[in-house]
N, C-alpha and C positions, 0 to 999 in steps of 0.2 A: 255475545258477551258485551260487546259496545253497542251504545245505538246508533240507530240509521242517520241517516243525513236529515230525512225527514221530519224525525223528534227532535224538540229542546233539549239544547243543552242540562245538564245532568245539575242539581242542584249543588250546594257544597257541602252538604250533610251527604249528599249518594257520593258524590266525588272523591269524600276525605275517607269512605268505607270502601271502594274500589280502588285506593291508595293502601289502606289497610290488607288487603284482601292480596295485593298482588307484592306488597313487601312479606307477607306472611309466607307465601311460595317461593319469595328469594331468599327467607333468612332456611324455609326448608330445605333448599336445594343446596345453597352453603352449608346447612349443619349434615346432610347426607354426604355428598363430597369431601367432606370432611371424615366423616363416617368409615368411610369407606379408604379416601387415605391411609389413616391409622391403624382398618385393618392391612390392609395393603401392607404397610412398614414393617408391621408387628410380624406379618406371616410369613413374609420374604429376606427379610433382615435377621435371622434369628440368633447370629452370633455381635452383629452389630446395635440393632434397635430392638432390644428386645422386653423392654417399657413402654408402656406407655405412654406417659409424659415426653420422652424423645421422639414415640410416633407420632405424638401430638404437633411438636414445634417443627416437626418436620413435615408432614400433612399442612399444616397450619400456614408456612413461608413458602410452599409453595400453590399454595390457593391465594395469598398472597401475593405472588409473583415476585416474591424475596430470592427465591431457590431454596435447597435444602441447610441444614445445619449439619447433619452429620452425612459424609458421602459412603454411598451402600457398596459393600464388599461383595456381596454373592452377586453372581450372573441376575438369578430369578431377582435379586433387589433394583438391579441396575436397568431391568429391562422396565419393572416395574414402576418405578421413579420417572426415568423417559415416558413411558406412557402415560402416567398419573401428571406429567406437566403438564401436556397436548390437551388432557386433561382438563385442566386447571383452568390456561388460558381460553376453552370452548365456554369455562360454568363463566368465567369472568364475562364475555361477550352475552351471553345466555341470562344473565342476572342484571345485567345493566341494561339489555332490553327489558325484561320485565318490570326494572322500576322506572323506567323514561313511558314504556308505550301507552301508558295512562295519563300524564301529564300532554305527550306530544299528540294523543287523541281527543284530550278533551279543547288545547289550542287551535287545535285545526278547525274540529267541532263549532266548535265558540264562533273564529273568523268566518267561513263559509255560512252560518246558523245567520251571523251577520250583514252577510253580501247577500242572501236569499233576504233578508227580512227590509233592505233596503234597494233590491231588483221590486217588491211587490206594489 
């Protein structure tokens, strides 16, 4: 997926498209999480969230790391909710790797690309 140490660094036309490429995987993995949230809310909430729009801002704050907006009444909500945060906070670490590990690959890349071209 990256190149070797042995190739040039990556042009900024290839670089600003493997930018592209790896935000397009985080805004998926947020809009699934998401996804999935609201069914979550929608399916376990069924006397409290049982719209959509309330499963949204509820899914939504806490993929955010807001918390929820409305607090779930049934058991299956509450267990759901607890897990869907642990959740939450994994896609946040998980997504903010994916849009740093292209920038902090091509830095390194660059320096060492540099230290090799002036060791020659």
């Amino acid at each position: 997926m990256y190149e070797h140490r042995a190739h040039a660094p990556l042009s900024r036309a290839a670089f600003r498209l493997r930018m592209l490429r790896h935000a397009a995987w985080a805004i998926l993995v947020v809009v699934a999480s998401l996804g999935i949230g609201m069914a979550g809310y929608w399916y376990f909430e069924p006397e409290g969230i049982r719209d959509w729009p309330d499963a949204f801002v509820n899914a939504a704050m806490l993929l955010g790391g807001m918390g929820p907006i409305h607090q779930p009444k049934t058991s299956g909500g509450k267990i759901f909710a607890g897990l869907y945060a642990l959740y939450c906070g994994l896609v946040v670490i998980a997504v903010t790797g994916i849009l740093l590990a292209p920038g902090v690959h091509h830095v390194m890349h660059r320096v060492h690309w540099e230290e090799r071209e002036n060791s020659d």
